[in-house]
TORTI-342506 format. One record per atom (N, C-alpha, C): residue in three letters; x, y, z. Coordinates in steps of 0.001 Angstrom, whole numbers, plus 500000, padded with zeros to 6 digits. Example, Ala and Ser with C-alpha at 12.3 -4.5 7.8 and 13.67 -1.06 7.14 Angstrom:
# residues 2
ALA513190494310507800
ALA512300495500507800
ALA513200496700507800
SER512850497750507080
SER513670498940507140
SER512900500030507870
END
This chain:
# residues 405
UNK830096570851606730
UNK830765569704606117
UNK829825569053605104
UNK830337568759604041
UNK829506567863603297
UNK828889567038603530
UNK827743566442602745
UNK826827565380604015
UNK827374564022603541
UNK828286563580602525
UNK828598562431602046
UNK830133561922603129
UNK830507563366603059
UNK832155562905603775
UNK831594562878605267
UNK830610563817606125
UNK829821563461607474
UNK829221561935607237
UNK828683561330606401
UNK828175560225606229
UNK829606559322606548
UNK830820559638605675
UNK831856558900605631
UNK832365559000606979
UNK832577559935607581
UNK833245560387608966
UNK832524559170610143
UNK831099558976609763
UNK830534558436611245
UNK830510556638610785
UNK830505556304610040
UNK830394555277609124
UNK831319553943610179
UNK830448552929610758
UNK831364551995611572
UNK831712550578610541
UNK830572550244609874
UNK830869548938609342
UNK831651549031607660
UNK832205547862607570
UNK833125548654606173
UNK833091546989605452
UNK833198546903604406
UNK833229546245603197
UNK833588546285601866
UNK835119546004602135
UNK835573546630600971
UNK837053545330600101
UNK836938545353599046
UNK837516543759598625
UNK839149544719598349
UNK839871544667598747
UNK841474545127598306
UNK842200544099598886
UNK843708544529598958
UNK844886542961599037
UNK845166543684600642
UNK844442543036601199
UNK844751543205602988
UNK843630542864603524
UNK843827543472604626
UNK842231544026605459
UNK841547544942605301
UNK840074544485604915
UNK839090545543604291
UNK839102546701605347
UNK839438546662606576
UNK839500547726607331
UNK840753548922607238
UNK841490548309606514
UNK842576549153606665
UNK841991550464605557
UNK841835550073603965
UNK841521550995603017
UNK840410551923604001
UNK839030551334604229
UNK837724551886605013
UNK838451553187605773
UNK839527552849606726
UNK840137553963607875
UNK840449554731606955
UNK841688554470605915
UNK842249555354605262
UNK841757556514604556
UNK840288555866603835
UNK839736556439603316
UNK838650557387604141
UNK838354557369605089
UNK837968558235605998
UNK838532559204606593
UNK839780558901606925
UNK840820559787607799
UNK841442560916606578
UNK841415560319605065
UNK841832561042604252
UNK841008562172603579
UNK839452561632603921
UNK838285562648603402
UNK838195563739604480
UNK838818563697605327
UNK838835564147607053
UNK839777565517606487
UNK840791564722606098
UNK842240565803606201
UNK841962566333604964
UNK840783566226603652
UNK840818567060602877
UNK840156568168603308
UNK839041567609604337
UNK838142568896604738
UNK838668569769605455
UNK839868569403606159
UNK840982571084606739
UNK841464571512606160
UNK841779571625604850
UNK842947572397603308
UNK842053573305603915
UNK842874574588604140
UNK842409575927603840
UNK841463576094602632
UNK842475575643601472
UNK841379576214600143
UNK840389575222599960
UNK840004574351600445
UNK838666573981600366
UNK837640574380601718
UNK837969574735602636
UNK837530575937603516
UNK836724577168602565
UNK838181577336602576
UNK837664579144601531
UNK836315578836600478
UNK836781577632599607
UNK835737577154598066
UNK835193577080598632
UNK834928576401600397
UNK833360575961600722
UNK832248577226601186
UNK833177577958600974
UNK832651579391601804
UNK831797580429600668
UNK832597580219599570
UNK832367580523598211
UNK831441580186597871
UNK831105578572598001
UNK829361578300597454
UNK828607578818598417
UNK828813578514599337
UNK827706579544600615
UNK827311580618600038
UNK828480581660600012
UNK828236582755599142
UNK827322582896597882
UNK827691582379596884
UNK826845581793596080
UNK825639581471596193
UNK825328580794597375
UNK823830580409597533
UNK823158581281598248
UNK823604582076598948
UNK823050583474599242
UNK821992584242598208
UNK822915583771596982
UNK822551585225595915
UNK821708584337595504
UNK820974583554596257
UNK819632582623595228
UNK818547583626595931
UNK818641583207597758
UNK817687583842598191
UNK817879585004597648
UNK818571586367597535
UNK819151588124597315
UNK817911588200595552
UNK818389586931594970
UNK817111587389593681
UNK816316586849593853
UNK815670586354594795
UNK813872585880594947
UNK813451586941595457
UNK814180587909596048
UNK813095589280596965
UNK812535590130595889
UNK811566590350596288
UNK810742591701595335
UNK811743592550594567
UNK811280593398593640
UNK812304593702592731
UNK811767595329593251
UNK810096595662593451
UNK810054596849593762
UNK809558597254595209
UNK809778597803595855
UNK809377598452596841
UNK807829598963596433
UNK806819599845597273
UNK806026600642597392
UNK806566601773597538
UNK805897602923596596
UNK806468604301597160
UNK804782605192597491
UNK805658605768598877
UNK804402606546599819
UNK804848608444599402
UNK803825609052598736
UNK804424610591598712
UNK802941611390599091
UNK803362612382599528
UNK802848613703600177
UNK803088614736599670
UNK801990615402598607
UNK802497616835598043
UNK801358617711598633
UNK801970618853598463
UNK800923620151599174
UNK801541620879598134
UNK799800621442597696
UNK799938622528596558
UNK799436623844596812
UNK800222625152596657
UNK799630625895597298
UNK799283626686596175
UNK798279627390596070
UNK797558628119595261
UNK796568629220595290
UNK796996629848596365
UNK797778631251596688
UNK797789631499598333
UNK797235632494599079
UNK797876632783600003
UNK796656632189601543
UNK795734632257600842
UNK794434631527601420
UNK794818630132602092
UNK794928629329603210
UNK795046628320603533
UNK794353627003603071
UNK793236627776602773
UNK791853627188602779
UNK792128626473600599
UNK792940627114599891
UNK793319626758598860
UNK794394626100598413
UNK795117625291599705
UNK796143624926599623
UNK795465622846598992
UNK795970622151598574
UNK795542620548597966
UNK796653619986598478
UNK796469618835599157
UNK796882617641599538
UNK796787616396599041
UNK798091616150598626
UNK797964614579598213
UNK798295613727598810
UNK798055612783599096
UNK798660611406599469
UNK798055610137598885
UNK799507609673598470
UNK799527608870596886
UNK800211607688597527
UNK800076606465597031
UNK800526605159597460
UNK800624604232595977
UNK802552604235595492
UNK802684604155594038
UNK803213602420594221
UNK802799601361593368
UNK803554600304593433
UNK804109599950592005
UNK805348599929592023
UNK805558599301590147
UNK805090597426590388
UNK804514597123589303
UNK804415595851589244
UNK805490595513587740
UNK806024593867588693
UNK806942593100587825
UNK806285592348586826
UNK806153593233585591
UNK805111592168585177
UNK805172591573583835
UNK806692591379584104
UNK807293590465582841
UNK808155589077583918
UNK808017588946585069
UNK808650588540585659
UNK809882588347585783
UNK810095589195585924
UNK811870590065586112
UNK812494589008586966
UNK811634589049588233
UNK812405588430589350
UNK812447586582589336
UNK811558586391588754
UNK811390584648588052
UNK812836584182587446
UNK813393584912586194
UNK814267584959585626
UNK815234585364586053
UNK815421586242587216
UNK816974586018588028
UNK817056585200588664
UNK815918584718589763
UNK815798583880590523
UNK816827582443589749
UNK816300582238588400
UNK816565581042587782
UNK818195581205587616
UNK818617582297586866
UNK819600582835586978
UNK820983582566587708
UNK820716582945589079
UNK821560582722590712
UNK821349581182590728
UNK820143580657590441
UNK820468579031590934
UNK821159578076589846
UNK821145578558588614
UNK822092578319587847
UNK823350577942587980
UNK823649579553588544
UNK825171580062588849
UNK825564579205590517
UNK824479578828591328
UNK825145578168592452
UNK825440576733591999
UNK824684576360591065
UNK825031574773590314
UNK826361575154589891
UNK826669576102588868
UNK827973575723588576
UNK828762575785589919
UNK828824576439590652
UNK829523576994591639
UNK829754575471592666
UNK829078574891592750
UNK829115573759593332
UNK829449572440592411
UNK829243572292591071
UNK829948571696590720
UNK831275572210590604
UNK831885572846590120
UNK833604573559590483
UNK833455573368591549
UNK833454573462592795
UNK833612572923594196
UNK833993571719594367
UNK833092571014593724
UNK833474569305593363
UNK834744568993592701
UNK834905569594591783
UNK836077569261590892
UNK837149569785591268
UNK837144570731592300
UNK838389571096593251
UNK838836570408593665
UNK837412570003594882
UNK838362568672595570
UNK838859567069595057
UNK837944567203593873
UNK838754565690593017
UNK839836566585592919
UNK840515567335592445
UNK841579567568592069
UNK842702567604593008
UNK842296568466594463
UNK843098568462595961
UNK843102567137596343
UNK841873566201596093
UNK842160564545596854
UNK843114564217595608
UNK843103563895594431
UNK844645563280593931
UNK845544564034593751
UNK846204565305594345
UNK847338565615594677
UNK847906564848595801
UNK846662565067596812
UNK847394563895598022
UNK847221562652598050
UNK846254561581597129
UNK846583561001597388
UNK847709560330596370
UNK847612561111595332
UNK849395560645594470
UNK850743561205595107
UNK850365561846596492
UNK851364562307597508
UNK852102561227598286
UNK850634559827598683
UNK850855559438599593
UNK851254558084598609
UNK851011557863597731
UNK851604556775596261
UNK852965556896596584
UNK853734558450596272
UNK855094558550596317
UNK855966558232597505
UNK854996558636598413
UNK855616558212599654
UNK855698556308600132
UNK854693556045599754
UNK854761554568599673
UNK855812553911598770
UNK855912554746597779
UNK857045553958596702
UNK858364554570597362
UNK858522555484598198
UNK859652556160598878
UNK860079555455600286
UNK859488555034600502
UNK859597553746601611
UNK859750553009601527
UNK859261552166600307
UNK859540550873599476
UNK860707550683599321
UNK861541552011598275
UNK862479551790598041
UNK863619552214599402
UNK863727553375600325
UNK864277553150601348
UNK864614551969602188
UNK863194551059602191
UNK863707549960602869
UNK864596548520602482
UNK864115548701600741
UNK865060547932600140
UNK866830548479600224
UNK866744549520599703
UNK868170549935600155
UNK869157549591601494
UNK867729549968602652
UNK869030549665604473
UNK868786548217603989
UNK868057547432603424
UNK868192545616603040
UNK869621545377602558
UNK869986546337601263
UNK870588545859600702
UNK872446546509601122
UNK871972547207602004
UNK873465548171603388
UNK873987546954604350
UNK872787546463604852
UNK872743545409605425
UNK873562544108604963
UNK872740543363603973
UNK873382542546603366
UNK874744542420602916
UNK875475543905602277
UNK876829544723601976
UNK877694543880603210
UNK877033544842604369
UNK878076544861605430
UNK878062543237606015
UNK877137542610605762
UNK877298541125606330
UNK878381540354605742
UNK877666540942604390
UNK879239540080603498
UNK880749540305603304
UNK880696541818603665
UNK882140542263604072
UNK882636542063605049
UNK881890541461606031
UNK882442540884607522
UNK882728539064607564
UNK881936538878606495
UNK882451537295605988
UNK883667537150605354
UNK884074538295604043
UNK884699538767603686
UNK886401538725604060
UNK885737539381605415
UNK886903539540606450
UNK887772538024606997
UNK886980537376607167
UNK886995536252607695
UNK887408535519606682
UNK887334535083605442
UNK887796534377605094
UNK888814535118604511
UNK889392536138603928
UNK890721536228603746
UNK891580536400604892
UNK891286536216605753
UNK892177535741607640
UNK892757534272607174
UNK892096533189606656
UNK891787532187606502
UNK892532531729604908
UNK892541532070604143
UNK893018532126603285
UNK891941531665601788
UNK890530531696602774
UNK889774531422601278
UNK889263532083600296
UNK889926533559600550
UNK889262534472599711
UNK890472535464599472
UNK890581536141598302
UNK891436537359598282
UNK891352538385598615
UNK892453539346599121
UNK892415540737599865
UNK891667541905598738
UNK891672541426597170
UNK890852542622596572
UNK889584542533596928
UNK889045540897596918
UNK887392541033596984
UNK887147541398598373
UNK887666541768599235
UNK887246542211600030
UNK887362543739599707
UNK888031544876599067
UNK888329545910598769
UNK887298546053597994
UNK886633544889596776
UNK885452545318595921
UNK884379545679596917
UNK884052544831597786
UNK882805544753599000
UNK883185545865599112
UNK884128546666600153
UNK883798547585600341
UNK883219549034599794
UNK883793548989598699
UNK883665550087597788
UNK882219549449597499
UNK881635548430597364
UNK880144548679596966
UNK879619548750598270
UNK880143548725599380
UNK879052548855600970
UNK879163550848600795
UNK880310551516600325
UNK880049552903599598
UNK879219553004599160
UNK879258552411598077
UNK877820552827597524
UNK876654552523597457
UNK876531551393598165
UNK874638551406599093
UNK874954552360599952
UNK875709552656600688
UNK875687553511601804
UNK875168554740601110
UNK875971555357600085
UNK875362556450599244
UNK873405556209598494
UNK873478554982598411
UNK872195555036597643
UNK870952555255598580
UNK871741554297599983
UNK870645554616601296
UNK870219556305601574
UNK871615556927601189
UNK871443558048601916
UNK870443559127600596
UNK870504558347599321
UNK869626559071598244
UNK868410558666598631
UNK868015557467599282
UNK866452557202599141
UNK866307557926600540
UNK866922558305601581
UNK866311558946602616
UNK866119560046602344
UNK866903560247601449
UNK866261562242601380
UNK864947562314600119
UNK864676561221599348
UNK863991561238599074
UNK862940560654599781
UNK862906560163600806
UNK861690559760601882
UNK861446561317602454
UNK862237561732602878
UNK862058562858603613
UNK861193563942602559
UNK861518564336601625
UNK861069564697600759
UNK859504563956600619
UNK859105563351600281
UNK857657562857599880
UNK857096563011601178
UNK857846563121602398
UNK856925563100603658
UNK856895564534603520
UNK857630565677603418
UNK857585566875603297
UNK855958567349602426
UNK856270566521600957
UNK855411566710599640
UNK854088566450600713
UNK853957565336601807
UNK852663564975601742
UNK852058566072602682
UNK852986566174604192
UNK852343567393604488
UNK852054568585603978
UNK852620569232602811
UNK852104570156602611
UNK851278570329601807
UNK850800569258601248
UNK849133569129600617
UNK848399568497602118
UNK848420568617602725
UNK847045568279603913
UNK847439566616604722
UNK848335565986603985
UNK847972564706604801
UNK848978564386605662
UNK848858563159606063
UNK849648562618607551
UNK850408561553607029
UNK851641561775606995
UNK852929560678606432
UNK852565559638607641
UNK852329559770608801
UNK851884558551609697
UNK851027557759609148
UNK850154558164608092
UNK848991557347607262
UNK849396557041606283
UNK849231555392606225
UNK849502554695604985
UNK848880554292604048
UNK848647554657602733
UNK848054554240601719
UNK848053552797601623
UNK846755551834601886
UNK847239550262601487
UNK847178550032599974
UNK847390549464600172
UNK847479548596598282
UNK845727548313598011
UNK845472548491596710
UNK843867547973596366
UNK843452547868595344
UNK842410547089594879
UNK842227546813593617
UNK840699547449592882
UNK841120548238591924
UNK839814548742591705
UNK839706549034589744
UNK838413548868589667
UNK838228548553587801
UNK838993550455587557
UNK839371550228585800
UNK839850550813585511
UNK838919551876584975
UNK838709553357585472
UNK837350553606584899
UNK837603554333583058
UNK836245554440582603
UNK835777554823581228
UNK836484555826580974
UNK836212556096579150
UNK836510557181578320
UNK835424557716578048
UNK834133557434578399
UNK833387558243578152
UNK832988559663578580
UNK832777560393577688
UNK832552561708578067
UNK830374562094577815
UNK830454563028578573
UNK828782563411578358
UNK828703564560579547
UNK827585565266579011
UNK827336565911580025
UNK827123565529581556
UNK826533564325582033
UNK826707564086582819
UNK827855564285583996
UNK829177563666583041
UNK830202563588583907
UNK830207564730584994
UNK830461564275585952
UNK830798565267587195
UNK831933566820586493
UNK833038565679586133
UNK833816566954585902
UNK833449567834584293
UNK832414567299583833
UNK831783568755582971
UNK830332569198583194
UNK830025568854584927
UNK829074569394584784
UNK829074571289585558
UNK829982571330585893
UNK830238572852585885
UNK830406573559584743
UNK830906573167583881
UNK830757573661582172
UNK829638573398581653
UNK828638572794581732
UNK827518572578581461
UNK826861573472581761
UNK826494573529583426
UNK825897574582584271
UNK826033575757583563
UNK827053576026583279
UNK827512577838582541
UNK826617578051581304
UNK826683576784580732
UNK825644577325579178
UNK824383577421579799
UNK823899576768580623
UNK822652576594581133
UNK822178578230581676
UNK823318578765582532
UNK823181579856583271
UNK823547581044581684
UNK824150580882580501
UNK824712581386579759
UNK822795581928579363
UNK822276580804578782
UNK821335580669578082
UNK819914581725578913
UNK819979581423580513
UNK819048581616581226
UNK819428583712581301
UNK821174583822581565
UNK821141585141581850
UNK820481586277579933
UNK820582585441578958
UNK819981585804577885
UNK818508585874577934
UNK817924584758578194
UNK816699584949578325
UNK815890586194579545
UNK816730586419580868
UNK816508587532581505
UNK816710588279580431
UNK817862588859579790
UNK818238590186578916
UNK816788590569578292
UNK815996589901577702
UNK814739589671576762
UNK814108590195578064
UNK813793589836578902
UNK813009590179579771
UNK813192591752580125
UNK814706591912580759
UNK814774593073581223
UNK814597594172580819
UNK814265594733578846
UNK813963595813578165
UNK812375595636578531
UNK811778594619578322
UNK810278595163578895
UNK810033595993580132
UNK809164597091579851
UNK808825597881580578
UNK807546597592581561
UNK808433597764582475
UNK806975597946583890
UNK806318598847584422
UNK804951598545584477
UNK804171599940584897
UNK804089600068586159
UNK803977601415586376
UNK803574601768587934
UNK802477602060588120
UNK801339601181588799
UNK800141601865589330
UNK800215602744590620
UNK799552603962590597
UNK799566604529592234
UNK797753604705591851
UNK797594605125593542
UNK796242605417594277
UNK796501606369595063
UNK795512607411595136
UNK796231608507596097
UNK794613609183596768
UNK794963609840597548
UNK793660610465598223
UNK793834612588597941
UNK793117613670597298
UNK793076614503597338
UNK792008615570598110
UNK792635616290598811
UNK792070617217599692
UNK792286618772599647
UNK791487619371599565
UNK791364620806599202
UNK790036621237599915
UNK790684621421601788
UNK788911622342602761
UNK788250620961602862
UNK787245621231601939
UNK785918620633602259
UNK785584619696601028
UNK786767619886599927
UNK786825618954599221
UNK787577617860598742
UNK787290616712598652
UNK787859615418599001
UNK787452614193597252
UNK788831614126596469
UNK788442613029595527
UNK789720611974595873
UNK789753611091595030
UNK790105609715594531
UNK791351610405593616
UNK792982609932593681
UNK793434610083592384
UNK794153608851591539
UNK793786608314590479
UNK794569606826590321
UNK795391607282588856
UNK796686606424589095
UNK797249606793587651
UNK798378605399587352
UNK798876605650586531
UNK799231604520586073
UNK800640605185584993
UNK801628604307584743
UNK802973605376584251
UNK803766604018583794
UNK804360604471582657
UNK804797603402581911
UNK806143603751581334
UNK807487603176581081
UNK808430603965580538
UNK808615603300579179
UNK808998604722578139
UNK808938604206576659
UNK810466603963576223
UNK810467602979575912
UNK811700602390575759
UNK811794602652573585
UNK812362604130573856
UNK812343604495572464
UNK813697604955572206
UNK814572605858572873
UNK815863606196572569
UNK816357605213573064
UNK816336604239574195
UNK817689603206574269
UNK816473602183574240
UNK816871601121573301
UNK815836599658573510
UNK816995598610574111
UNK817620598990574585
UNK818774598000574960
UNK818951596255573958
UNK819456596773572488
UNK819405595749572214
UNK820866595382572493
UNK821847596302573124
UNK823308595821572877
UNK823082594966574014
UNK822361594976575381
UNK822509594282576174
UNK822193592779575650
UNK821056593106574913
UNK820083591176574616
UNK821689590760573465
UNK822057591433573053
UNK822921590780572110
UNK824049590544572477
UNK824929591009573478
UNK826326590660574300
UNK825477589026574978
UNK824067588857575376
UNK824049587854576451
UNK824008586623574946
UNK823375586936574045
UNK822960585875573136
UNK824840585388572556
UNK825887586504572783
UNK827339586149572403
UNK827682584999573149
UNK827291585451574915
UNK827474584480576282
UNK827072583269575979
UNK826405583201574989
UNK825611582012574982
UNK826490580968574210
UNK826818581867573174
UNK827839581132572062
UNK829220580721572770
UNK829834581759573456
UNK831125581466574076
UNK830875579996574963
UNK829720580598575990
UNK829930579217576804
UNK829369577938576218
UNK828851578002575062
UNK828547576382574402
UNK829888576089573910
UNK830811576761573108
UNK832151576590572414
UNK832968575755573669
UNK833338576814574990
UNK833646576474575792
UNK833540575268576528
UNK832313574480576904
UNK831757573150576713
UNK832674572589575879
UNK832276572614574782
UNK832801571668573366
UNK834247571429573524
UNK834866572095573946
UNK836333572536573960
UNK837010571623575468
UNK836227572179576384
UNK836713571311577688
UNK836051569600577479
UNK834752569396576892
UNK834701567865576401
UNK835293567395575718
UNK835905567582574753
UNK837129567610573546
UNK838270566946573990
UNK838860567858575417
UNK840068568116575633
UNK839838566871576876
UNK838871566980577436
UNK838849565380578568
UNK838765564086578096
UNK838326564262576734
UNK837755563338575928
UNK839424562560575357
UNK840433563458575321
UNK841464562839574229
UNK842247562863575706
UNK842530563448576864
UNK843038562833577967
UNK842929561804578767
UNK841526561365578483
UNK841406560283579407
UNK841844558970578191
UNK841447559612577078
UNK842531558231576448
UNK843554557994576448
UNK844505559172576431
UNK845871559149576317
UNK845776558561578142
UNK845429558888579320
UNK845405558267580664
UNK845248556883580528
UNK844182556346580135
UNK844039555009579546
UNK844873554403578935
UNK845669554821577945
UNK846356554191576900
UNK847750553742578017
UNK848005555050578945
UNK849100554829579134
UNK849402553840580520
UNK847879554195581037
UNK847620552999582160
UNK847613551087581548
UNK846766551531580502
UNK847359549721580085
UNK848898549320579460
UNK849412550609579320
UNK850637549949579043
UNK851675549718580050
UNK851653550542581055
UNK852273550343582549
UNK851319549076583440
UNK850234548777583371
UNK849922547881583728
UNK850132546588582815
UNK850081546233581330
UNK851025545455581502
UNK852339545242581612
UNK852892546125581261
UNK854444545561581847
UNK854696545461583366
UNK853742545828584172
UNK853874545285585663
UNK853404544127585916
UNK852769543224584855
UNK852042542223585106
UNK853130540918584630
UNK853889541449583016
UNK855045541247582342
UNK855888540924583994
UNK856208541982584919
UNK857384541610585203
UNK856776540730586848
UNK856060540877587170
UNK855424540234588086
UNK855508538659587643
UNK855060538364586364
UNK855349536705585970
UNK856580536771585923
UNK857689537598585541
UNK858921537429585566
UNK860101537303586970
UNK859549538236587861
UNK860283537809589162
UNK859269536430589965
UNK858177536839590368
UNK857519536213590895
UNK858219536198592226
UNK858487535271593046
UNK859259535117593909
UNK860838534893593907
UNK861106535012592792
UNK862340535107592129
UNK863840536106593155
UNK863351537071593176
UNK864501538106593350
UNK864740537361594920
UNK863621537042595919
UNK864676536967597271
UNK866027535628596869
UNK864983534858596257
UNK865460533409596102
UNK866902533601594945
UNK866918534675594293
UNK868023534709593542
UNK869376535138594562
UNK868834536147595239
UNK869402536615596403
UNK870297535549596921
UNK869608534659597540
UNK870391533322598827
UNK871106532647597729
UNK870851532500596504
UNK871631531784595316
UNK872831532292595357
UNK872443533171595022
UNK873800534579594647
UNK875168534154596017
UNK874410534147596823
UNK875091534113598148
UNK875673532516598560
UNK874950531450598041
UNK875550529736598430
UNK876655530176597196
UNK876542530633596096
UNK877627530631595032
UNK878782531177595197
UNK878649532623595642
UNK879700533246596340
UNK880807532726597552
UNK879960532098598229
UNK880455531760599491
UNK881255530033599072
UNK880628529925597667
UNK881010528029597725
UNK882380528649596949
UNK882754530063596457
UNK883877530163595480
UNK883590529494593793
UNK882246529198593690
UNK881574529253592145
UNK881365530667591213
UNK881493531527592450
UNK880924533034591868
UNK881972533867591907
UNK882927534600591154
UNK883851535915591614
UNK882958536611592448
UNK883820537564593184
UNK882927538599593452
UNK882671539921592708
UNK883546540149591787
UNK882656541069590883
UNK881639540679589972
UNK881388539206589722
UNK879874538942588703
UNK878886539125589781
UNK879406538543591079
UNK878184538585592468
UNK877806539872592505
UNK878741540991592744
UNK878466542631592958
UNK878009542894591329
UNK877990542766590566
UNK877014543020589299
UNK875676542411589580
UNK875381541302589989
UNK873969540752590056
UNK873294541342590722
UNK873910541547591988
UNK873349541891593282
UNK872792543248592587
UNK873840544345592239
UNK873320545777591152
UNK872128544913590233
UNK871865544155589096
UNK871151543688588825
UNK869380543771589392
UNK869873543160590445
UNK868344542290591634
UNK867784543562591972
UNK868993544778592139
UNK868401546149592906
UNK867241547004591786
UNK867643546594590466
UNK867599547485589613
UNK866178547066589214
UNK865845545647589391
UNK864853544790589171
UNK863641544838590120
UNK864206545127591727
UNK863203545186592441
UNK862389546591592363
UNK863741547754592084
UNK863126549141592122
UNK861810549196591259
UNK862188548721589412
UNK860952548936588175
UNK860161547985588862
UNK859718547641589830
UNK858775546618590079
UNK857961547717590696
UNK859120548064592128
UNK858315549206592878
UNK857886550374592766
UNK858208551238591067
UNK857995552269590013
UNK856620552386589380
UNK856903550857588798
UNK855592550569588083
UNK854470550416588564
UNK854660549882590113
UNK853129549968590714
UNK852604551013591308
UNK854144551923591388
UNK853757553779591650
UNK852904554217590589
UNK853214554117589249
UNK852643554567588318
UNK851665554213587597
UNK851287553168587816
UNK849830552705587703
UNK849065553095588441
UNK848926553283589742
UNK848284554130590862
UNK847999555293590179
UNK849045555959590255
UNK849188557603589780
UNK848336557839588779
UNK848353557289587562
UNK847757556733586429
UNK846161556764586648
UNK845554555924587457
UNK844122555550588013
UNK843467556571588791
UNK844607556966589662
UNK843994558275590522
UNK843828559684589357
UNK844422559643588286
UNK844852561080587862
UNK843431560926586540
UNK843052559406586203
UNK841771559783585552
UNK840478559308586238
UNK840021558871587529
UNK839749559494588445
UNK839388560699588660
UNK840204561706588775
UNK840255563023589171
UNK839636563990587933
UNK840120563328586502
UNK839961564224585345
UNK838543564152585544
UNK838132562919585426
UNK836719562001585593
UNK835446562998586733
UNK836444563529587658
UNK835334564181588719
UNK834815562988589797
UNK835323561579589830
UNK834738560411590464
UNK835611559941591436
UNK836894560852591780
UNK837624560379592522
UNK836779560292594256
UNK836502561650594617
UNK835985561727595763
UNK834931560574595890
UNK834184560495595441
UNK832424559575595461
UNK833361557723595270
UNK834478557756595066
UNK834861556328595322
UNK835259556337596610
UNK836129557690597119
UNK836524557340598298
UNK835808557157599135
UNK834724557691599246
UNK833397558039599941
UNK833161556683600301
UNK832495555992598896
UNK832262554586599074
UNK833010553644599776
UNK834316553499599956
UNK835678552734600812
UNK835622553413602432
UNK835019554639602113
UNK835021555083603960
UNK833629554787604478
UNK832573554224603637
UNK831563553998604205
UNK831140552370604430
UNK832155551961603544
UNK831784550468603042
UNK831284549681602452
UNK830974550419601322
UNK830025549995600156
UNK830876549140598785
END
């Protein structure tokens, strides 16, 4: 397990400023770093850098072995003229071959672990713009059985006063036909509840867990290497640059020293030699020159993914301040408005100031008013989490809310 989300996992005290109890976000945000770490595919990715970091130690080992040989020369039928060698050959690395892979593999586990990172920013705001929808899917479900509710109260008043003679037999026929259609609208927001609870389990999380409401700065447009989410594109030129500089390395030729002992009867020398390969029919320049291409591709590549985060997180930005203000727009505009229009709606109706078809228009009205309320604060979320995520900073906030910082 990661040591930030284990940090987050054991984490008792919490401090965190949102619109509730600082404990509620703290849980959430723990229980949610929890359920990212069971996704299969961040299992698998985590298995992947392992892998990866394997091949750091696999190029630090020696590049050559020792070789041990034994020749017998015979030179003719005499025993006594037969020569024995035994030779003990070592190539030495002596451009440092193995320096330059070494650097190489740890390169390649940086990128490998940054992409790891940027996975899971990417798997944490699928779910948690899973659990946004589901909150705005509940929102609006419960306004709806509110407003089934309210229907059927008034069609049973309804009832009662055309018994009575203070009301007419159509407006009671209008009521009903609109208790139809909350009844229908109830039954649209349940299948869309059902649905977002569906959406959430099958990205990893628990519809029993509720996203609270919270307040957090809107983050930057800045781009740099730094950023989390280009520092796996970074890594690549780095590793681009380093597997070139091996290429340079790898046409140099290494010598082999051996030492050997010779025997022939009663006579006994020393044999030392030394062997070098001439790098004259292939100098491998196609190799040094495909890596010096690598080099070019993955700087372009860079340029191209900074470019492209660079004009998204504005267009994310742009479109977050404009949904945030018009939620702010309509927030001064209802304020406490809609219940209180509500009981209005209802002394008017009931005093015979109101038809009941301007009442059943308002009431459509109030619905239509509360929903873009409960839209817009979906999509400002969505909005924050989704550059966040572009950002690479989603995880390391949550972190912070499950630890209490």
């Amino acid at each position: 397990m990661h040591p930030t989300i284990r940090a987050a996992l054991v984490a008792v005290s919490v401090s965190v400023a949102f619109q509730g109890h600082a404990s509620e976000l703290s849980l959430f945000a723990t229980q949610a770093l929890s359920q990212l770490e069971a996704l299969p595919q961040i299992r698998a990715e985590a298995e992947q850098v392992t892998l990866t970091n394997l091949s750091v130690n696999t190029a630090d080992q020696a590049l050559y072995n020792p070789e041990l040989s034994l020749d017998v020369e015979n030179l003719g039928s005499d025993s006594s003229d037969e020569d024995y060698t035994l030779a003990l050959a070592q190539a030495v690395d002596w451009a440092d071959k193995r320096g330059y892979r070494t650097r190489l593999a740890q390169l390649n586990a940086l990128q490998a672990q940054a992409d790891y990172q940027q996975l899971r920013n990417d798997a944490l705001a699928t779910l948690l713009s899973a659990w946004v929808n589901l909150r705005q899917a509940r929102q609006l479900d419960q306004y709806a059985a509110l407003q089934q509710q309210r229907t059927q109260s008034m069609l049973s008043l309804a009832d009662k006063m055309v018994s009575v003679g203070e009301l007419a037999p159509l407006d009671t026929q209008l009521l009903t036909l609109e208790l139809a259609r909350v009844t229908g609208s109830r039954a649209d927001a349940r299948q869309t509840l059902i649905s977002a609870e569906s959406q959430l389990t099958l990205f990893g999380g628990d519809p029993a867990l509720a996203l609270p409401a919270f307040q957090a700065p809107l983050p930057g447009t800045d781009v740099n290497q730094q950023l989390p989410a280009l520092k796996g594109q970074y890594q690549a030129v780095l590793a681009a640059k380093a597997g070139f500089r091996l290429a340079r390395q790898e046409v140099k030729a290494d010598p082999t020293f051996s030492v050997g002992a010779v025997t022939n009867g009663d006579d006994n020398s020393v044999q030392l030699g030394v062997s070098v390969p001439l790098n004259i029919r292939n100098r491998y320049q196609g190799e040094i020159n495909e890596a010096n291409q690598g080099v070019i591709v993955a700087e372009q590549q860079y340029l191209a993914s900074s470019r492209a985060l660079k004009i998204d997180l504005e267009s994310l930005s742009r479109r977050y301040g404009a949904v945030a203000d018009s939620l702010n727009r309509w927030q001064q505009l209802t304020q406490d408005s809609l219940d209180s229009s509500h009981e209005l709606l209802q002394r008017l109706w009931r005093g015979g100031e109101l038809p009941t078809s301007q009442y059943l228009q308002s009431q459509q009205q109030l619905s239509d008013t509360w929903a873009t309320g409960a839209t817009l604060e979906a999509q400002q979320t969505n909005l924050w989490i989704e550059m966040m995520a572009s950002r690479g900073e989603l995880e390391s906030w949550l972190t912070q809310q499950a630890v209490g910082r």
